[in-house]
N, CA and C atoms as a LAMMPS dump frame, in Angstrom:
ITEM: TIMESTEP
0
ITEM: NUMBER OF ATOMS
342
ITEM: BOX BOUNDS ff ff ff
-5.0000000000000000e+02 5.0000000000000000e+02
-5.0000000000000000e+02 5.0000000000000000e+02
-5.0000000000000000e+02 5.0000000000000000e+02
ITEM: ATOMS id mol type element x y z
1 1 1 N -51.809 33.637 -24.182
2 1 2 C -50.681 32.975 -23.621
3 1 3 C -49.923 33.923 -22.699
4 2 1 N -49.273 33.182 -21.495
5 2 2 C -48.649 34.04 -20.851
6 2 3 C -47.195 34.18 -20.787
7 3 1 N -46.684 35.495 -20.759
8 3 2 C -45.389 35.286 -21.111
9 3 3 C -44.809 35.408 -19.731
10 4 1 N -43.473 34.559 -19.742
11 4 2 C -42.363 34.683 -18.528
12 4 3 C -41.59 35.95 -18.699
13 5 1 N -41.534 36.181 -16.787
14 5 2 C -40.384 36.991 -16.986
15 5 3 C -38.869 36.57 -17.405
16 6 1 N -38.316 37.134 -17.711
17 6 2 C -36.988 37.485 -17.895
18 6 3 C -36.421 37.144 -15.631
19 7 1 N -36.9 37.581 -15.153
20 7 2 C -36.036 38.267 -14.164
21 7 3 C -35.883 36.687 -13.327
22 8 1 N -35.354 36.473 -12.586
23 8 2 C -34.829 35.086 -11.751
24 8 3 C -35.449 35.373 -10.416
25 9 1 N -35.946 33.994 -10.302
26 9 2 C -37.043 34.488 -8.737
27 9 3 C -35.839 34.419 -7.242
28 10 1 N -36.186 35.195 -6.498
29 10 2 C -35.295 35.588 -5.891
30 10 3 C -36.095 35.401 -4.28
31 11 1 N -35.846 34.416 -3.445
32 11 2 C -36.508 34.091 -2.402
33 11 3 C -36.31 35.255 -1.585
34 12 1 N -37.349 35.637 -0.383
35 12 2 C -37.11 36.19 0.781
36 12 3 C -35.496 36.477 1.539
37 13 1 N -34.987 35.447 1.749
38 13 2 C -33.969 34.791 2.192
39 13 3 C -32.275 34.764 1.624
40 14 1 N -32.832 35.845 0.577
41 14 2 C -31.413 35.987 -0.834
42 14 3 C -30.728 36.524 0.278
43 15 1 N -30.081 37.223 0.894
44 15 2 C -28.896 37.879 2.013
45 15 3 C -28.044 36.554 2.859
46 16 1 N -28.86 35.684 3.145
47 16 2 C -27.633 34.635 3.674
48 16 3 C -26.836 34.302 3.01
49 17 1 N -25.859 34.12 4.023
50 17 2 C -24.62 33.739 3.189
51 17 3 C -24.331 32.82 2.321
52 18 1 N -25.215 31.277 2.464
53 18 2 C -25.034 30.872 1.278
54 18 3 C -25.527 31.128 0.668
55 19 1 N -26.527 31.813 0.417
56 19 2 C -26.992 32.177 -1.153
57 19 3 C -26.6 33.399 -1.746
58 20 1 N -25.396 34.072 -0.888
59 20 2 C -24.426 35.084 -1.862
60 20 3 C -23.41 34.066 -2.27
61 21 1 N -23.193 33.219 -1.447
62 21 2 C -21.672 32.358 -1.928
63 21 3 C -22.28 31.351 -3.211
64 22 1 N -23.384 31.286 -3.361
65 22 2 C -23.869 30.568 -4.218
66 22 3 C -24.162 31.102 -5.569
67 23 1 N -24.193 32.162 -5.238
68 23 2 C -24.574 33.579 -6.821
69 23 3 C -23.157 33.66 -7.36
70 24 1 N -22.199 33.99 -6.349
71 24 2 C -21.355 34.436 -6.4
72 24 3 C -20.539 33.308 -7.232
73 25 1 N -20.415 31.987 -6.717
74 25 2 C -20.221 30.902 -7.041
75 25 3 C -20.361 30.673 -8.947
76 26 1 N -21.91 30.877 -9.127
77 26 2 C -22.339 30.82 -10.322
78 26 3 C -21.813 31.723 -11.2
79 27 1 N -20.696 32.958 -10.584
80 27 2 C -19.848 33.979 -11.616
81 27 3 C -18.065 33.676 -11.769
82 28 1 N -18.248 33.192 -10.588
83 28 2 C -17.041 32.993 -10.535
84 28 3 C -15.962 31.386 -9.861
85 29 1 N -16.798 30.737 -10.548
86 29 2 C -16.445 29.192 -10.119
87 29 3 C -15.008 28.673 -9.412
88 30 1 N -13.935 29.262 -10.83
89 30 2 C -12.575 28.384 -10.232
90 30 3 C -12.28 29.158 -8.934
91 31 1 N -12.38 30.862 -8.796
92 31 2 C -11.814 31.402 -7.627
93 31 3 C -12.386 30.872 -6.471
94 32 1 N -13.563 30.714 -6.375
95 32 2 C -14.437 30.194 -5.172
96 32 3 C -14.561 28.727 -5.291
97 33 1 N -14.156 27.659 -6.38
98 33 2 C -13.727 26.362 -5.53
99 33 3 C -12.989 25.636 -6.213
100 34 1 N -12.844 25.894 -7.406
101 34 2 C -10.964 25.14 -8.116
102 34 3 C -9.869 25.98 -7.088
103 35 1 N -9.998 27.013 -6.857
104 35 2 C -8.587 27.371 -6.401
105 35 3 C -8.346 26.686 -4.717
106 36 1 N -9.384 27.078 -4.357
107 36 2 C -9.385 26.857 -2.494
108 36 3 C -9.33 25.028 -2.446
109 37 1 N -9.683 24.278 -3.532
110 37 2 C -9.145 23.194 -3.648
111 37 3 C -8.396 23.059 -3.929
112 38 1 N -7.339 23.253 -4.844
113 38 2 C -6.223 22.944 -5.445
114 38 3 C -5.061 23.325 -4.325
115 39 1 N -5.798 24.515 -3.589
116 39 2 C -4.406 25.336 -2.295
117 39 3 C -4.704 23.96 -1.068
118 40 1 N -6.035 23.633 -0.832
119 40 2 C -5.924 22.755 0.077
120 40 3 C -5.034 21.502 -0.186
121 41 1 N -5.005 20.729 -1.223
122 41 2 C -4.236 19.767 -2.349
123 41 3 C -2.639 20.115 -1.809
124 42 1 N -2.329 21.21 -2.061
125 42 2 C -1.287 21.547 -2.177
126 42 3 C -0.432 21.309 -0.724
127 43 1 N -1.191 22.482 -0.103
128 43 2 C -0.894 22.751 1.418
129 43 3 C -1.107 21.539 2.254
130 44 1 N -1.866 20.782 1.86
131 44 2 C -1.925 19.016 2.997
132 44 3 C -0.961 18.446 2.396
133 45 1 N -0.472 18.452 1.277
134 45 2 C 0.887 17.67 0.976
135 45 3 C 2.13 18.117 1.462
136 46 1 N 2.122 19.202 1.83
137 46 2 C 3.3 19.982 2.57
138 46 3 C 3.21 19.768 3.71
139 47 1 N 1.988 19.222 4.687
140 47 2 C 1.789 19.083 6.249
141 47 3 C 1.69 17.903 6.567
142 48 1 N 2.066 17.109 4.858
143 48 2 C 1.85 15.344 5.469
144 48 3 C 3.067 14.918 5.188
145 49 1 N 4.189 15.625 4.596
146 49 2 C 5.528 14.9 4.386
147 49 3 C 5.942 14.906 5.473
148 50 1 N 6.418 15.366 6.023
149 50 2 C 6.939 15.254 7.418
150 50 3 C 6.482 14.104 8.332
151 51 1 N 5.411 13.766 8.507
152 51 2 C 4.566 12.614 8.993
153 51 3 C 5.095 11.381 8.314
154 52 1 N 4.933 11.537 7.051
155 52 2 C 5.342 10.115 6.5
156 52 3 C 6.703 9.72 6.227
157 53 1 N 7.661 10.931 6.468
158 53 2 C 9.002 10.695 6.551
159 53 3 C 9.296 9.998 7.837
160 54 1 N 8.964 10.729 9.043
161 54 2 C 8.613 10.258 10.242
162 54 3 C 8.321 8.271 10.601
163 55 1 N 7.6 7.646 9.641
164 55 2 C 7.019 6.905 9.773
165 55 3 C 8.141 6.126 9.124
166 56 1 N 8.617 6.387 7.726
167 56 2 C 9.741 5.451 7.231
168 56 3 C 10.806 5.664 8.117
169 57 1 N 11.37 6.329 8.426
170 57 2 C 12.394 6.718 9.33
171 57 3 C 12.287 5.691 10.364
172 58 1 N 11.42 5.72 11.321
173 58 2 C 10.784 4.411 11.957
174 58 3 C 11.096 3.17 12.12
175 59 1 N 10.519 2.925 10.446
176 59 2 C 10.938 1.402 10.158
177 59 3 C 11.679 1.596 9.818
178 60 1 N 12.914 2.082 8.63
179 60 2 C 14.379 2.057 8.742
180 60 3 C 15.195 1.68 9.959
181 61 1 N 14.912 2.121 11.009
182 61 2 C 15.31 2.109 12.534
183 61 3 C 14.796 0.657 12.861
184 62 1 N 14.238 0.039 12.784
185 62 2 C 13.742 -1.388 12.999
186 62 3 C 14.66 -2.304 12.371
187 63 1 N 14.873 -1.634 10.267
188 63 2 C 15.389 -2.732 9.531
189 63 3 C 16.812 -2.879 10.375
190 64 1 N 16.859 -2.02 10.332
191 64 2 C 19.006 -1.539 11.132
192 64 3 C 19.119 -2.312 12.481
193 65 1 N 18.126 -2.303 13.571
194 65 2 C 18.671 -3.026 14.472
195 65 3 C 18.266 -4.616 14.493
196 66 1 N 17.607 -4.996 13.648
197 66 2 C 17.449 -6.667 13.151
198 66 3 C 18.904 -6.77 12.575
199 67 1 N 19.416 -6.007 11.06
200 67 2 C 20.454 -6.215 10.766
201 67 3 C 21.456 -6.22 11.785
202 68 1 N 21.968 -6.057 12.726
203 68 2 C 22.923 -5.485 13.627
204 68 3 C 23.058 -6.629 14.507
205 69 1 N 21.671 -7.021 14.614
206 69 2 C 21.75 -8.725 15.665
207 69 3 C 22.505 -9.596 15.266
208 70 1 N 22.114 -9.583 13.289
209 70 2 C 22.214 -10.828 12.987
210 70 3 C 23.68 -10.636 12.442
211 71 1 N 24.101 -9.23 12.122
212 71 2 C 25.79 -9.239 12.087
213 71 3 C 27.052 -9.567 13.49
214 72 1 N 26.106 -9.665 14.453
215 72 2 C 26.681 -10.081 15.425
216 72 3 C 27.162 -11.116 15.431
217 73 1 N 26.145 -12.349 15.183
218 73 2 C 27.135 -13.519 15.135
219 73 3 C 26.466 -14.636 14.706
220 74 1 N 24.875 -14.572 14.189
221 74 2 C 23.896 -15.329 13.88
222 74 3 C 24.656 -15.938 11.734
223 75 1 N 24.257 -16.612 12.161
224 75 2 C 24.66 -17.379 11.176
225 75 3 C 26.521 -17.586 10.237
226 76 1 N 27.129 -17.719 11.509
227 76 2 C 28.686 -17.974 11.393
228 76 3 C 28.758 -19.445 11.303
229 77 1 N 27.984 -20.334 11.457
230 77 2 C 28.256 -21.209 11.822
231 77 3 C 27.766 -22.162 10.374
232 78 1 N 27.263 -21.111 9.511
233 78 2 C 27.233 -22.07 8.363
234 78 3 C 28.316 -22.683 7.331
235 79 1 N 27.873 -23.571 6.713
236 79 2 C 28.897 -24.488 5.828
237 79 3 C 28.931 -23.949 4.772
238 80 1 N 30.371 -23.606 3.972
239 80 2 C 30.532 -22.908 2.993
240 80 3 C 29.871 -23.922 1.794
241 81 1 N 29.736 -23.759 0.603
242 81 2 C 28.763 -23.737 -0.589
243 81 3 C 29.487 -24.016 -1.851
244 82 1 N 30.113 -25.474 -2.18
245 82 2 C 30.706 -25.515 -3.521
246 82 3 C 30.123 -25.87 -4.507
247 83 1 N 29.549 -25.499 -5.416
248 83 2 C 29.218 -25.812 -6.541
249 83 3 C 29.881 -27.085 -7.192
250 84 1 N 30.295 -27.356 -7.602
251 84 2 C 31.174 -28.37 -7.893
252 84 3 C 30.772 -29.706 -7.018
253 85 1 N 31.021 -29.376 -6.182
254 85 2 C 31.023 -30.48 -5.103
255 85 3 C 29.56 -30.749 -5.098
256 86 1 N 28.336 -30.022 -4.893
257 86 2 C 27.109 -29.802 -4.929
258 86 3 C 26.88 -31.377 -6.398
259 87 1 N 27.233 -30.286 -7.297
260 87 2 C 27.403 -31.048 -9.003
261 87 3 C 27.268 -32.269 -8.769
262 88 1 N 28.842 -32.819 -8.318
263 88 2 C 29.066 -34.327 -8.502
264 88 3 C 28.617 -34.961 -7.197
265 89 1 N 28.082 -34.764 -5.969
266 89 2 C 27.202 -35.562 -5.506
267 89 3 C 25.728 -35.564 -6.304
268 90 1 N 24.982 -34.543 -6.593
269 90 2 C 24.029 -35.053 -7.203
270 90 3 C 24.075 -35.733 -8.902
271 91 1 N 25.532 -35.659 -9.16
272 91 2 C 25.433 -36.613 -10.711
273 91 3 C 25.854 -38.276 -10.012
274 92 1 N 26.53 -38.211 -8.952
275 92 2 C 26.905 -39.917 -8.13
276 92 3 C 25.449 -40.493 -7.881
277 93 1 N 24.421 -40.03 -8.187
278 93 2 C 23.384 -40.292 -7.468
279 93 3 C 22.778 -41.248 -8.961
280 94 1 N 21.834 -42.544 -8.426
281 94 2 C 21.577 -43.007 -9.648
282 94 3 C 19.606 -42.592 -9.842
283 95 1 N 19.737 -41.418 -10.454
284 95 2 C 18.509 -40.608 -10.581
285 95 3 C 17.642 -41.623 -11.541
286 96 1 N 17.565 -42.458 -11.96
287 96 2 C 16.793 -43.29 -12.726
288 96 3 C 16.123 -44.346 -12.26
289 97 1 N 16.736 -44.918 -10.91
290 97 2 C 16.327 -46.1 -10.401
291 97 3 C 15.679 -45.81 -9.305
292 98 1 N 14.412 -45.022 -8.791
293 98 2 C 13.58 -44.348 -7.872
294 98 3 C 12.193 -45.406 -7.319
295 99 1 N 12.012 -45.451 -6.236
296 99 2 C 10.793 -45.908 -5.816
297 99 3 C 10.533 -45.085 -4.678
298 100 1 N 8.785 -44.834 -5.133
299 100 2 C 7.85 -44.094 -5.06
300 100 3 C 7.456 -44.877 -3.189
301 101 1 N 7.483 -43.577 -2.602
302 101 2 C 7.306 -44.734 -1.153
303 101 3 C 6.367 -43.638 -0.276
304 102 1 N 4.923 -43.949 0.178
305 102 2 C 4.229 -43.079 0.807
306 102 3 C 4.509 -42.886 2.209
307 103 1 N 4.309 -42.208 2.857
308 103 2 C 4.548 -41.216 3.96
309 103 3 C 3.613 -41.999 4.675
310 104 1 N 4.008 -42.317 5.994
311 104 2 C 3.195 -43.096 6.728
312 104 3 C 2.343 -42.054 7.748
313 105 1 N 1.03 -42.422 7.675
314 105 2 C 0.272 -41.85 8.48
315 105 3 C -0.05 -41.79 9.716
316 106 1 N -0.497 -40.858 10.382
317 106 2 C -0.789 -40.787 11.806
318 106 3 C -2.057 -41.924 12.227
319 107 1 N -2.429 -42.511 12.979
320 107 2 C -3.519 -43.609 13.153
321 107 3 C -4.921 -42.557 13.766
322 108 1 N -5.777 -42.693 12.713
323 108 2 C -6.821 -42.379 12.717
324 108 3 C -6.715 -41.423 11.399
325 109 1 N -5.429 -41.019 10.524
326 109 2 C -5.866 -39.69 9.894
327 109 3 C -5.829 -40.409 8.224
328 110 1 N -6.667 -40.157 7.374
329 110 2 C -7.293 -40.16 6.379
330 110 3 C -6.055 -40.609 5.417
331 111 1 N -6.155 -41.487 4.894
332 111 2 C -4.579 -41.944 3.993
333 111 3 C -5.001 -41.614 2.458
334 112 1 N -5.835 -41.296 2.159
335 112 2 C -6.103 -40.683 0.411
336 112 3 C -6.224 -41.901 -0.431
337 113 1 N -6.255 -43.322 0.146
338 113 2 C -6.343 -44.097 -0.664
339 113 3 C -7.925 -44.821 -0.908
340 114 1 N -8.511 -45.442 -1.822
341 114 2 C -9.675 -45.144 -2.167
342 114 3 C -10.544 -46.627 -1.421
């Protein structure tokens, strides 16, 4: 029987760089790619606030000058709102005695009846 070496086969080609970053890799994992991820993580969240503040800021500036139109003078002209009054017109009403009356159709369009 033949026995294996012990030793790890080691191509021609071991000196490029990835295959030191790859050895290297296999000793030392988090420094060579938990950390340089976690700093990238970090550091793009610090280079994207600004952007997305930017962007609400924006639309804030949109909500404000819609509001500003419509404090001008858009809707002054409505009728104030009494409850009460609301109340007893719809209790004057005789809610029991109702007929059911269909909506007259356009000529040619489909009336749902069978």
């Amino acid at each position: 029987m033949a026995i294996f070496q012990s030793k790890k086969f080691r191509p021609s080609s071991d000196t490029s760089l990835p295959a030191r970053y790859r050895a290297a890799l296999a000793r030392h994992p988090f420094a060579l790619f938990g950390l340089p991820f976690i700093a990238t993580m970090v550091l793009g969240s610090f280079f994207l606030t600004p952007a997305t503040a930017l962007r609400y800021e924006r639309h804030d500036k949109k909500i404000k000058q819609l509001s500003e139109t419509e404090a001008l003078g858009i809707g002054k002209d409505k009728r104030k709102i009494d409850l009460r009054e609301e109340y007893y017109k719809l209790a004057a009403k005789d809610l029991d005695n109702w007929e059911q009356k269909r909506v007259k159709r356009l000529p040619g369009e489909h009336d749902g009846v069978l």
